[in-house]
TORPA-4810 file (N, C-alpha, C, O; in nm, 3 decimals):
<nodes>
NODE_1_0.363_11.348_12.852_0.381_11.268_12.733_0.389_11.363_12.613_0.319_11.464_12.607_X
NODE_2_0.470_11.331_12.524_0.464_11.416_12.388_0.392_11.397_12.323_0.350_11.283_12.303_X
NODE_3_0.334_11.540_12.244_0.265_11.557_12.148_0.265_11.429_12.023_0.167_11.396_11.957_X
NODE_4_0.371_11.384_12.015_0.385_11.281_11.926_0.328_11.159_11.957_0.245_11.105_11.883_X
NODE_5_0.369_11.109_12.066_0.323_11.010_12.122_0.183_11.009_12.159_0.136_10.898_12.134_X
NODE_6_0.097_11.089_12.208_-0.018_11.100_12.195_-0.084_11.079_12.053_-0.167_10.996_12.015_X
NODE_7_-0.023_11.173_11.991_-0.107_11.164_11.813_-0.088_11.048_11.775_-0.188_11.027_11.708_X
NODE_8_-0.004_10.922_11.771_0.039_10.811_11.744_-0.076_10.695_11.799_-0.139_10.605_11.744_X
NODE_9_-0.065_10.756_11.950_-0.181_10.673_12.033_-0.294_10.649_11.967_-0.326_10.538_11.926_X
NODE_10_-0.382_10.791_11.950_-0.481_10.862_11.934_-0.494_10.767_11.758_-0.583_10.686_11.729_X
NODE_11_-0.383_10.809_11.671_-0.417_10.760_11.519_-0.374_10.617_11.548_-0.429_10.568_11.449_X
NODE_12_-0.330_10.537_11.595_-0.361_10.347_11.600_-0.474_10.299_11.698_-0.493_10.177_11.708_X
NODE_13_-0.545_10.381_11.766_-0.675_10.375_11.831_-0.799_10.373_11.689_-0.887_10.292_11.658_X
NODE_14_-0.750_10.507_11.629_-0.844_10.544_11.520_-0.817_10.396_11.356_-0.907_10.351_11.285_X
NODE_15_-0.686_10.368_11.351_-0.674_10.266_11.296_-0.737_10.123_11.302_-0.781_10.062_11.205_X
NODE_16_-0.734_10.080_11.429_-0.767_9.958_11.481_-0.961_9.953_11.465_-1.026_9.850_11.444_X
NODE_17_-1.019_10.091_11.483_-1.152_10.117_11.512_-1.179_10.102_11.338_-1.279_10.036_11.308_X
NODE_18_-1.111_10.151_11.241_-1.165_10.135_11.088_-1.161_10.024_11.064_-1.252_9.960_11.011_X
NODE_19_-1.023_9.970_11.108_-1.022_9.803_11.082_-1.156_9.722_11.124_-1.244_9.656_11.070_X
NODE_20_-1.125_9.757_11.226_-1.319_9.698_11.327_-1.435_9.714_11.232_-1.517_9.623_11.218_X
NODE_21_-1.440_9.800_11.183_-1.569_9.860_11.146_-1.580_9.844_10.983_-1.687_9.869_10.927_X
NODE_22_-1.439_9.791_10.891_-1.472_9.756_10.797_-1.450_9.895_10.674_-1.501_9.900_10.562_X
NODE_23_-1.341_10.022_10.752_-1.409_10.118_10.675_-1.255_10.202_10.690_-1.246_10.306_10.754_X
NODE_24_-1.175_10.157_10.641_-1.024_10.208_10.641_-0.973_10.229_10.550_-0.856_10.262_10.571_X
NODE_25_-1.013_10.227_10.410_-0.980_10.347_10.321_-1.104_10.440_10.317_-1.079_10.547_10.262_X
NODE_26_-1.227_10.426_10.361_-1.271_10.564_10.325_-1.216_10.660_10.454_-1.227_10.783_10.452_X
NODE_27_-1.150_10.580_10.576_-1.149_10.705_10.712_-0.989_10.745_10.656_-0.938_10.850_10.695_X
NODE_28_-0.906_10.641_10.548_-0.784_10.719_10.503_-0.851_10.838_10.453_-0.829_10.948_10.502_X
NODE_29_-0.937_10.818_10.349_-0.970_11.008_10.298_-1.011_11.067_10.352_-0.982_11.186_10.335_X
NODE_30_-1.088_11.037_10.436_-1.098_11.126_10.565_-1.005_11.190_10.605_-1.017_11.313_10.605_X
NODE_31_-0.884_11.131_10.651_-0.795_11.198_10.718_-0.688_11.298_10.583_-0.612_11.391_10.607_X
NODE_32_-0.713_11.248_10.471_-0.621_11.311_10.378_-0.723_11.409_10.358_-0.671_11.518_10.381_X
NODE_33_-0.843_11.423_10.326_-0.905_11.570_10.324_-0.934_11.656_10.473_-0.977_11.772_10.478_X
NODE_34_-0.902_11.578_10.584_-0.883_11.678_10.673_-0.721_11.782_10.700_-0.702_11.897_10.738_X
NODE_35_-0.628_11.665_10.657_-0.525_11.746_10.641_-0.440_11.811_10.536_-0.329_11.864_10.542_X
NODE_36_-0.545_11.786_10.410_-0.523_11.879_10.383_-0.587_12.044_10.359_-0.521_12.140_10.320_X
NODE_37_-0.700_12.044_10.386_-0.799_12.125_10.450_-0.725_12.238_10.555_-0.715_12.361_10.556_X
NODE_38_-0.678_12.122_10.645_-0.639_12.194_10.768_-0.491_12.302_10.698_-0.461_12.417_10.727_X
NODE_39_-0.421_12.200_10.591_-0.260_12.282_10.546_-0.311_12.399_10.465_-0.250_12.505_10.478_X
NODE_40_-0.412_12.393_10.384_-0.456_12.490_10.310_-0.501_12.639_10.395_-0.486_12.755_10.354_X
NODE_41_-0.557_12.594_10.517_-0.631_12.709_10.620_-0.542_12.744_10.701_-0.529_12.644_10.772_X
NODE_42_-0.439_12.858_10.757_-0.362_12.872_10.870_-0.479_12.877_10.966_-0.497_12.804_11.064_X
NODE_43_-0.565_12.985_10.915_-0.706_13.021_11.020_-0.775_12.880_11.058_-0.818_12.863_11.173_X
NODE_44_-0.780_12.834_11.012_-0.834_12.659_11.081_-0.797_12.592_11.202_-0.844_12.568_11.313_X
NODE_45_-0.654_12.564_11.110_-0.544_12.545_11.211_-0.511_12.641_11.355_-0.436_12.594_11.441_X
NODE_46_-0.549_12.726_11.366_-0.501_12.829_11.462_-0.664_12.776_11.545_-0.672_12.708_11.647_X
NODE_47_-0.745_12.816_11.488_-0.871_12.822_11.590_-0.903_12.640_11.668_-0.976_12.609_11.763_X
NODE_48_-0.818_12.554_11.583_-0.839_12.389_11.636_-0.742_12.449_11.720_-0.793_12.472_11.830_X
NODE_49_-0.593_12.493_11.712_-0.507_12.460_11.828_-0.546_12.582_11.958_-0.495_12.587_12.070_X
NODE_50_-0.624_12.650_11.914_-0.678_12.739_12.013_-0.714_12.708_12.148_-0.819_12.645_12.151_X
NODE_51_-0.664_12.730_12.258_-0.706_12.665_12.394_-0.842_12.768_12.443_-0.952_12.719_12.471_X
NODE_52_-0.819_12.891_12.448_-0.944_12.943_12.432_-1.048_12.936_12.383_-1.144_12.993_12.435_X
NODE_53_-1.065_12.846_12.241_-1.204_12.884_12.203_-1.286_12.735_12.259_-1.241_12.620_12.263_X
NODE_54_-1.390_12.775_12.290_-1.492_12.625_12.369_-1.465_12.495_12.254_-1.442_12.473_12.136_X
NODE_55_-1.485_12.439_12.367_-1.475_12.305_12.293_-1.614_12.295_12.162_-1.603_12.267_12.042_X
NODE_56_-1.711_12.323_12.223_-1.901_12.322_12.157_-1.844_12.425_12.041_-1.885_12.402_11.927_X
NODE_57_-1.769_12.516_12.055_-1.751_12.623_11.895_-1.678_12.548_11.778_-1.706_12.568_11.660_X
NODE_58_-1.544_12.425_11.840_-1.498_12.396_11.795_-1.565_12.276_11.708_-1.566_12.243_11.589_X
NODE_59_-1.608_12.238_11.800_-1.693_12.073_11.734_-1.786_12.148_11.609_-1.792_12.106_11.493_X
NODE_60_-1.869_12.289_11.670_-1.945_12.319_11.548_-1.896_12.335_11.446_-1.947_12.283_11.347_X
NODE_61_-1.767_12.420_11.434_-1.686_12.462_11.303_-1.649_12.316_11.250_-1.636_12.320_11.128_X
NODE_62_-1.627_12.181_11.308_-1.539_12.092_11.230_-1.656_12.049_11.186_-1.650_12.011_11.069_X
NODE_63_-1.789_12.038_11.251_-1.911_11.956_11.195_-1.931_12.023_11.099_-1.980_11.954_11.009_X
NODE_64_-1.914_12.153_11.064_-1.984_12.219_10.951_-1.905_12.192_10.843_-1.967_12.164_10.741_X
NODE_65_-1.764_12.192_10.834_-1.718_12.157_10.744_-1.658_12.015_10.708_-1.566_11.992_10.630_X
NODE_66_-1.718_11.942_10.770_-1.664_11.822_10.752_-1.801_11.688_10.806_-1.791_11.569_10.779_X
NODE_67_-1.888_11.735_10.863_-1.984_11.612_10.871_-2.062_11.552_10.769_-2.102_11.440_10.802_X
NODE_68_-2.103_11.595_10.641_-2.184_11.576_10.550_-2.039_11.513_10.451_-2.083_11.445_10.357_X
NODE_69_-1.896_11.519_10.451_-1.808_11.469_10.380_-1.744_11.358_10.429_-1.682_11.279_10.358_X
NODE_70_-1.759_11.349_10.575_-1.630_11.210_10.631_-1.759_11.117_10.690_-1.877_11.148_10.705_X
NODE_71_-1.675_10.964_10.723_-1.736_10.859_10.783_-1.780_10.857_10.896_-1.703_10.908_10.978_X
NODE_72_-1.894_10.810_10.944_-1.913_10.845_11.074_-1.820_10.820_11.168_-1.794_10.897_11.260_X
NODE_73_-1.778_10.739_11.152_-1.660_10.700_11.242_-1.568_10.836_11.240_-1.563_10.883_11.354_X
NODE_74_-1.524_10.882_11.183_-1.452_10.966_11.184_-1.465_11.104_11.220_-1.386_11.185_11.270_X
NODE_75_-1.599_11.113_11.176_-1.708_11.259_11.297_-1.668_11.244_11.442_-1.608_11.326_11.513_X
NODE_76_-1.727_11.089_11.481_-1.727_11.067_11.598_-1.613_11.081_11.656_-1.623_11.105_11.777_X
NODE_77_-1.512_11.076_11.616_-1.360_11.078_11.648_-1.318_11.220_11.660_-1.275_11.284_11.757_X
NODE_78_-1.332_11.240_11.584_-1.285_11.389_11.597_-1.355_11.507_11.733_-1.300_11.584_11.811_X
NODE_79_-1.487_11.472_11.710_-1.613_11.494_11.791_-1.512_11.470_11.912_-1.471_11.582_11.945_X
NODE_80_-1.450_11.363_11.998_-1.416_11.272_12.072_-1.250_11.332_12.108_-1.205_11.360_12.220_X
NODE_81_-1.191_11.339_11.998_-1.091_11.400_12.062_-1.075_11.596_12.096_-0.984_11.653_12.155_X
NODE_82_-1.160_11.638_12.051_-1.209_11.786_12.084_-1.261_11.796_12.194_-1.207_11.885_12.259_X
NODE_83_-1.360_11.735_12.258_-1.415_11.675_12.370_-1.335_11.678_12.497_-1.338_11.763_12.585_X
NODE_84_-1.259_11.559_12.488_-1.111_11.569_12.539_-1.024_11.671_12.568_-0.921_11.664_12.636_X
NODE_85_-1.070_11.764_12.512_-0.963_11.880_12.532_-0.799_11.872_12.463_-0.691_11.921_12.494_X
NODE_86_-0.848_11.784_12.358_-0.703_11.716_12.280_-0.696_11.770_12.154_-0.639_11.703_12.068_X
NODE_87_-0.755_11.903_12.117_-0.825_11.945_11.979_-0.661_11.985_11.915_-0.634_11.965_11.797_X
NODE_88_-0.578_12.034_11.997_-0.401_12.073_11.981_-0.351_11.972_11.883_-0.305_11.998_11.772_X
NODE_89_-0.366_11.827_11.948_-0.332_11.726_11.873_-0.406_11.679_11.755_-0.365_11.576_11.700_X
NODE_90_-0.479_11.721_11.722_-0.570_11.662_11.632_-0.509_11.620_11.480_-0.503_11.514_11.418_X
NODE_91_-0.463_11.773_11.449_-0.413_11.753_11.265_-0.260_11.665_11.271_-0.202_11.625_11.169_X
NODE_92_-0.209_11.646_11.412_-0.072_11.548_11.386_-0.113_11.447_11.408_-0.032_11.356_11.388_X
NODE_93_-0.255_11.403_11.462_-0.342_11.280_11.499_-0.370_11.178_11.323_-0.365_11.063_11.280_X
NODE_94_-0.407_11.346_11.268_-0.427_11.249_11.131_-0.324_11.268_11.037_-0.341_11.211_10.929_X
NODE_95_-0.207_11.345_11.054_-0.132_11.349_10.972_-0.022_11.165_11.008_0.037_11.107_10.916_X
NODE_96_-0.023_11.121_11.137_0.007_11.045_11.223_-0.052_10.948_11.129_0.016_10.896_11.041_X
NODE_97_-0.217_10.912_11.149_-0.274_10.811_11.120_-0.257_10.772_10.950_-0.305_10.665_10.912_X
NODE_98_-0.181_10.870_10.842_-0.171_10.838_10.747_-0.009_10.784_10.746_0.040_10.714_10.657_X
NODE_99_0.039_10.820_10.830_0.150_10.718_10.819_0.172_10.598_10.856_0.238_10.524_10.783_X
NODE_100_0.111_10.546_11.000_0.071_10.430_11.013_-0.035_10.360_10.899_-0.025_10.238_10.895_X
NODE_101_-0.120_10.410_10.820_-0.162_10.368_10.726_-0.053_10.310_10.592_-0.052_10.198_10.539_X
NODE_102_0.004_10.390_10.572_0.118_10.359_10.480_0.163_10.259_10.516_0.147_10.162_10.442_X
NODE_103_0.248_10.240_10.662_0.313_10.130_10.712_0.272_10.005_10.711_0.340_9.905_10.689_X
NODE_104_0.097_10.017_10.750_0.016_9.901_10.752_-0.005_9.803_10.615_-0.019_9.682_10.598_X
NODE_105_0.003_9.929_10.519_-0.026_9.876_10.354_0.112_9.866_10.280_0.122_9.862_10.157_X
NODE_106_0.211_9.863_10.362_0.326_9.896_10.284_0.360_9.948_10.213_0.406_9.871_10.129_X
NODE_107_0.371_10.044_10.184_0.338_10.184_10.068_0.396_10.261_10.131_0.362_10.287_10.246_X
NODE_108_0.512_10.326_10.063_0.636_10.372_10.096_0.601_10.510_9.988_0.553_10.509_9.875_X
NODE_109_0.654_10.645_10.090_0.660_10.778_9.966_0.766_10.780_9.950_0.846_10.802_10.042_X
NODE_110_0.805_10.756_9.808_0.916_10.836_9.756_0.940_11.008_9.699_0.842_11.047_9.635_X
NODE_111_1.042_11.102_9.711_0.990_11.219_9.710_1.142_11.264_9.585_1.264_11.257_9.593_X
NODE_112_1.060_11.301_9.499_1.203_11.311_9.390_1.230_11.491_9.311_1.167_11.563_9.234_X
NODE_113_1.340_11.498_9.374_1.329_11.645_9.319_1.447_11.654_9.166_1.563_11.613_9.168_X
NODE_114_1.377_11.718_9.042_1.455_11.707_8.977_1.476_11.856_8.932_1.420_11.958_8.974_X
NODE_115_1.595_11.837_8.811_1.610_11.989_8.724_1.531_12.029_8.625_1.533_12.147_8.588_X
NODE_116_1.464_11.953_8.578_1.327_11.927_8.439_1.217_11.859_8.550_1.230_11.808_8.661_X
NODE_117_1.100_11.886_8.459_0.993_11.740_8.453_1.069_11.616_8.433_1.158_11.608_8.349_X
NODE_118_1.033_11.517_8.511_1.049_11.396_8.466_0.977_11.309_8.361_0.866_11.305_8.414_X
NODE_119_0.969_11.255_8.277_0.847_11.197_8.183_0.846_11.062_8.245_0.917_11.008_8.329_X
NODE_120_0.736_11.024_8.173_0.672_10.896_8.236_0.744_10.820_8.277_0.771_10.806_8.396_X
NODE_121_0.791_10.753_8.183_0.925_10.669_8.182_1.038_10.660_8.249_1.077_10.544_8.255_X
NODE_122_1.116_10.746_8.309_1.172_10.802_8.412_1.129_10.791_8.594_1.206_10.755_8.682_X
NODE_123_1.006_10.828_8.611_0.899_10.793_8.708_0.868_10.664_8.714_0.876_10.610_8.824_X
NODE_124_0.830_10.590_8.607_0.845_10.458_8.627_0.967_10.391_8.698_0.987_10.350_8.812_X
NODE_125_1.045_10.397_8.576_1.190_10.379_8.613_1.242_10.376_8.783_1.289_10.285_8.851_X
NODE_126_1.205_10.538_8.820_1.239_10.521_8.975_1.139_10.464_9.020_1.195_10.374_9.082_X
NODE_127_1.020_10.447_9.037_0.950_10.366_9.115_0.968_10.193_9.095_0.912_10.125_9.181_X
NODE_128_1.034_10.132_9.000_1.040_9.993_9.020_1.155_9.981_9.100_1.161_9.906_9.197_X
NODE_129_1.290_10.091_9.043_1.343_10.062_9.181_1.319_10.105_9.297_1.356_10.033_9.391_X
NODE_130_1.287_10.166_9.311_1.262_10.211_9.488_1.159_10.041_9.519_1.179_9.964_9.613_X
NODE_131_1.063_10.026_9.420_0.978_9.912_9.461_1.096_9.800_9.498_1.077_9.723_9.592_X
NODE_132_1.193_9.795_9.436_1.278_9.637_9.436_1.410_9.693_9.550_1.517_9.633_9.565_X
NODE_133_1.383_9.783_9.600_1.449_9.815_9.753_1.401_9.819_9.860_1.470_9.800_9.961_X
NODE_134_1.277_9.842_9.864_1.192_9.863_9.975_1.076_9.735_9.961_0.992_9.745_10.050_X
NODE_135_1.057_9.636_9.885_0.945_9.582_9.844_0.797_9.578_9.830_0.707_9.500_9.797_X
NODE_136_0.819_9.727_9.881_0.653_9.764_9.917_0.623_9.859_9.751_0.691_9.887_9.652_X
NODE_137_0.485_9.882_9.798_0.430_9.969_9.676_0.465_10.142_9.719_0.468_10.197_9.829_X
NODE_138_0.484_10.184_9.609_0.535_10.322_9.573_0.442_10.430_9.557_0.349_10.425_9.477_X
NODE_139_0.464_10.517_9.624_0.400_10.655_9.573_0.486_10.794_9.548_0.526_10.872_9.635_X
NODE_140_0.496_10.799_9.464_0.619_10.903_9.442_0.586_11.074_9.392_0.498_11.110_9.313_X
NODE_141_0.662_11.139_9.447_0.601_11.275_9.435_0.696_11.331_9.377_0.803_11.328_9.437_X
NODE_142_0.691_11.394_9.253_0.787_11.481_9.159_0.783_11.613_9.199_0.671_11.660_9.218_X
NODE_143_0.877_11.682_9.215_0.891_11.842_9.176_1.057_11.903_9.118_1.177_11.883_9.138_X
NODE_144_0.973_11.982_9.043_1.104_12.041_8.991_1.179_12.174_9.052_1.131_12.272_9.109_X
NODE_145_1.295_12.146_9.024_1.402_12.291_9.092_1.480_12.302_9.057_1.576_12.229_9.083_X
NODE_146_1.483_12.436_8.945_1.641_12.484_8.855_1.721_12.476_8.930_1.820_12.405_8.908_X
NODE_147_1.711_12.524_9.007_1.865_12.541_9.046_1.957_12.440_9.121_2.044_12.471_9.202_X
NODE_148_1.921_12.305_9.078_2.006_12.162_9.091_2.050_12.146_8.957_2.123_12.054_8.920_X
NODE_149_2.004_12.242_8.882_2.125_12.268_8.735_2.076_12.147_8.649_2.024_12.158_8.538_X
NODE_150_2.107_12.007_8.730_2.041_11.906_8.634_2.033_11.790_8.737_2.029_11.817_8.857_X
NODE_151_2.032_11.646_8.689_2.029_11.554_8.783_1.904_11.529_8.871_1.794_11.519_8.818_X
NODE_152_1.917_11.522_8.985_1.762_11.463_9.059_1.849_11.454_9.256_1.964_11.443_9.298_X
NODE_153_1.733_11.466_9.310_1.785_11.440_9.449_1.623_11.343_9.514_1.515_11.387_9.553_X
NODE_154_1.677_11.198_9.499_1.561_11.119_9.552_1.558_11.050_9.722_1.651_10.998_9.782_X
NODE_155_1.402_11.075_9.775_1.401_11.075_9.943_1.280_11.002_9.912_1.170_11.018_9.859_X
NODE_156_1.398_10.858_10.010_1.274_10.759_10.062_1.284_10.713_10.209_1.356_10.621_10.246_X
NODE_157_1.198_10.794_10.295_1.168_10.770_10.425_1.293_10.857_10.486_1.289_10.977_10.456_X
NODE_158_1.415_10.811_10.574_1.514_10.894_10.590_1.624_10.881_10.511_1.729_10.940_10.540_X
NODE_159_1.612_10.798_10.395_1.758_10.816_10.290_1.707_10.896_10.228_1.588_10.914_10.202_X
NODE_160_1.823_10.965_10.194_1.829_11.078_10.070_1.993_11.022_9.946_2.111_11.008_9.981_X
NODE_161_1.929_11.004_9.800_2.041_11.010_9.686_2.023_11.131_9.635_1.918_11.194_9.649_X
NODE_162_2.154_11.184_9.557_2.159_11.351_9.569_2.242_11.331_9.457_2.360_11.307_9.484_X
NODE_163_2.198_11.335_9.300_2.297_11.319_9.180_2.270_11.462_9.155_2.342_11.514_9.070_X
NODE_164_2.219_11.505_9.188_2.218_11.670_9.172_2.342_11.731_9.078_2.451_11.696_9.122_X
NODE_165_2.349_11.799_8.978_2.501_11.862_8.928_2.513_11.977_9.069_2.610_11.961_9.144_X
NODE_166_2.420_12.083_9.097_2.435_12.171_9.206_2.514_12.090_9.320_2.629_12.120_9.348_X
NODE_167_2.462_12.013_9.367_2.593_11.946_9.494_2.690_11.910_9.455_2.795_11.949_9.505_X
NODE_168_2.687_11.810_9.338_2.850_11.791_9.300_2.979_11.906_9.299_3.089_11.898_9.355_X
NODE_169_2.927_12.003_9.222_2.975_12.133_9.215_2.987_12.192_9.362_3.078_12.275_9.364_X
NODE_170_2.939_12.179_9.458_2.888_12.206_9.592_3.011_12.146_9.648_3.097_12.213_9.706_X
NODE_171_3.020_11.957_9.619_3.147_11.830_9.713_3.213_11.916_9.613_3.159_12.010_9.671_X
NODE_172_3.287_11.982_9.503_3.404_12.005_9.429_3.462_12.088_9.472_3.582_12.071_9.493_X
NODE_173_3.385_12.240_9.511_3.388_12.371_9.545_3.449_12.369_9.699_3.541_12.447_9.722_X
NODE_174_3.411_12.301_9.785_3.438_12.232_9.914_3.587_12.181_9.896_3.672_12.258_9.939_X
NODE_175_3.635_12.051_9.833_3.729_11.989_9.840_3.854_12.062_9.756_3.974_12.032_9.759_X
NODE_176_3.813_12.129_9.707_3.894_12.218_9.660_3.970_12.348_9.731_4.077_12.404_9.706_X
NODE_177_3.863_12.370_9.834_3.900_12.435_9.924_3.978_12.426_9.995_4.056_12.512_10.037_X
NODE_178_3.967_12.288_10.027_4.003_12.221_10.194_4.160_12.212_10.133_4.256_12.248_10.202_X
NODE_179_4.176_12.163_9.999_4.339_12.159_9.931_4.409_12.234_9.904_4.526_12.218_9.870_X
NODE_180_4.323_12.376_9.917_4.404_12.525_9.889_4.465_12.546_10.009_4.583_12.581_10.018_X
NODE_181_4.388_12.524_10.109_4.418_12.563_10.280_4.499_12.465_10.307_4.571_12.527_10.386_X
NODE_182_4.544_12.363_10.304_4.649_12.209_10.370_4.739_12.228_10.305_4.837_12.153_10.312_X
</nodes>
């Protein structure tokens, strides 16, 4: 079975158990400070996907940094899939379980790359529409990158819009080509 499919398993097991228990946005931060913990540390990451190191070293290192901060439920889980010998899967377990979270709450990321900062207003702007396309609630992540010259390139889920001036110039430079050569 794939790695994917396991972590999927593994995070709507861990979903269904917060639901149970009454405690599914605090095991969401749970899982958002474990991964991002885990993106911040290569060394983390390397010693969880480690098949060599004991399972008992591993559980100690995650208890130490993480039992006095997450839900019990979520100790126990982790505890549980290390155990298992499933410690490989773990950070796509919760990177997994925050997307089924999203799905569950309807809350869609939008990801917007522009040539400037965007100001408020603008951010708004795209988030009511993306809200009145998708009908769910929005979370949108800005970053900027000169060298799209100007314009914006916005990604929601697998669409991508690309007003970018850099690509236009990009389709011009291209079609221009193709008419020199025919």
């Amino acid at each position: 079975m794939s790695e994917i499919k396991v972590a999927s398993r593994y995070a709507k097991s861990l979903i269904d158990l917060a639901l149970e228990q009454k405690a599914l946005e605090e095991i969401k931060g749970d899982m958002e400070l474990f991964v991002n913990t885990l993106k911040a540390s290569s060394e983390l990451q390397a010693v969880v996907k480690n098949p060599i190191i004991p399972y008992d070293k591993k559980n100690s290192i995650i208890k130490a940094l993480f039992a006095d901060k997450v839900h019990k439920v979520t100790s126990a889980f982790l505890k549980i899939v290390i155990d298992k010998g499933r410690a490989d899967i773990i950070f796509g377990t919760a990177k997994e379980f925050l997307n089924q979270y999203y799905e569950f709450k309807n809350i869609v990321t939008a990801k917007v790359v522009s040539a400037a900062p965007l100001n408020e207003e603008a951010k708004a702007e795209i988030i009511n529409k993306v809200k009145a396309v998708t009908g769910g609630e929005v979370v949108l992540i800005a970053s900027v990158d000169a060298d799209l010259i100007g314009g914006f390139i916005l990604t929601v889920g697998d669409k991508q819009f690309d007003s970018s001036i850099a690509s236009s110039l990009s389709r011009l430079k291209k079609e221009f080509a193709e008419k020199v050569i025919a």
